[in-house]
C-alpha positions in Angstrom: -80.9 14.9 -24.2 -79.7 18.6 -25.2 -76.8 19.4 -23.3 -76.7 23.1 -24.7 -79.3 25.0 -23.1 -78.6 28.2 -25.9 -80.3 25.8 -29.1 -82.8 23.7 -27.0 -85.9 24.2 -28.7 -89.0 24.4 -27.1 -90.3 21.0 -29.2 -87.7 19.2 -27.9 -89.0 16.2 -27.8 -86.2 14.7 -24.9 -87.6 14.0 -21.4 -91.0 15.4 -20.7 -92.9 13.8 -23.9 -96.6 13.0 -23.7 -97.5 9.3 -23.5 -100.1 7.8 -24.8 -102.2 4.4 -24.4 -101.2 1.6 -27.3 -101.3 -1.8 -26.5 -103.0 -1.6 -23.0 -99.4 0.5 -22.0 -98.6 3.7 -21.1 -95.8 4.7 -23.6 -93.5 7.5 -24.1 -94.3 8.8 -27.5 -91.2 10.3 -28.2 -89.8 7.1 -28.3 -89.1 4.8 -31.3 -91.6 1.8 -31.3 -91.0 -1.3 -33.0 -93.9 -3.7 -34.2 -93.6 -6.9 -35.8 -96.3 -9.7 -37.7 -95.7 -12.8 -38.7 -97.6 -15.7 -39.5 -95.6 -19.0 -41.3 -98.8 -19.9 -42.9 -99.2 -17.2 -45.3 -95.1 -16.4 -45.5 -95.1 -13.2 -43.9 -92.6 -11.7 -41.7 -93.4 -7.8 -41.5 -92.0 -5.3 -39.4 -93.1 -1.6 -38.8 -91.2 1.5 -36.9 -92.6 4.1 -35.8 -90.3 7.3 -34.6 -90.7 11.2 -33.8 -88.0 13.5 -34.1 -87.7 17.2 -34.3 -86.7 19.0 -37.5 -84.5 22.3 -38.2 -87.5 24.2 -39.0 -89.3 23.6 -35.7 -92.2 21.0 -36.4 -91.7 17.3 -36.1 -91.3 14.5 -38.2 -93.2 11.2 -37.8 -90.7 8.5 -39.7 -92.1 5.6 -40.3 -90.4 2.6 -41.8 -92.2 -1.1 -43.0 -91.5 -4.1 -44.6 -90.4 -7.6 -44.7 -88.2 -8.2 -41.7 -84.7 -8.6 -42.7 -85.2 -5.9 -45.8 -84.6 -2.5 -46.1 -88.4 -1.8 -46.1 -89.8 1.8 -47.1 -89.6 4.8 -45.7 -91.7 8.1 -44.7 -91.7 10.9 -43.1 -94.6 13.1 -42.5 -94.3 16.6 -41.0 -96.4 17.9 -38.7 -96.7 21.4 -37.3 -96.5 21.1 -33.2 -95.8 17.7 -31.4 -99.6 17.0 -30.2 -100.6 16.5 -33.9 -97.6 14.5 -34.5 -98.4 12.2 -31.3 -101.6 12.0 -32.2 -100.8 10.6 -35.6 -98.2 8.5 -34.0 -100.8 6.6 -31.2 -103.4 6.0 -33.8 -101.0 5.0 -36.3 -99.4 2.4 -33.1 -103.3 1.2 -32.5 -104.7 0.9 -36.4 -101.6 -1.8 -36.4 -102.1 -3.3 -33.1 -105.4 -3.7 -34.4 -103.8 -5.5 -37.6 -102.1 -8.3 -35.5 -98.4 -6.5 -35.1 -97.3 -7.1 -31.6 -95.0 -4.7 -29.8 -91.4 -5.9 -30.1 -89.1 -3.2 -28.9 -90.3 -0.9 -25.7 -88.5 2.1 -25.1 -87.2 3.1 -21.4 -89.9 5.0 -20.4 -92.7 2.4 -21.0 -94.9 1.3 -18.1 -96.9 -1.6 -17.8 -100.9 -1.3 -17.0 
């Protein structure tokens, strides 16, 4: 969290984040979430991350990063104007993958159960 209150921005995205529903959870959608698939059948081990952080020029970023598990994977980052349109990118995103098979590996602090 921003100890400076004289460059706290008000898009911080720190404590008071919206949640959203993904997986049956309530989740803090600031946080990073981490979502894996893998099935030894068909050789595949994937991994996706899903993360919002503020930029210097006052929207936010969605980063997103995927790939095999144990690669580098790819990266992206897509900016978005204010935080609701980010989150909302970043819930559906979290769902359309849920949807896929990936299962939530890594909850962040401020995830409650159902």
């Amino acid at each position: 969290m921003n100890q400076i209150r004289a460059i706290d921005s008000k898009l911080s995205l720190d404590a008071k984040a919206p949640r959203c529903q993904i997986g049956g959870m309530t989740q803090l959608a600031s946080s990073s979430l981490l979502l894996h698939r893998s099935d030894a059948r068909l050789n595949m081990r994937r991994f996706y991350l899903l993360t919002l952080q503020p930029d210097l020029f006052g929207s936010v970023s969605l980063v997103r990063n995927w790939g095999r598990i144990g690669g580098r994977g790819q990266i992206r980052h897509d900016s978005h104007p204010n935080d609701a349109q980010a989150i909302a990118t970043y819930c559906a995103l979290a769902q359309q993958k849920l949807a896929k098979g990936y299962r939530i590996i890594a909850q962040p602090a401020g995830s409650q159960g159902p």
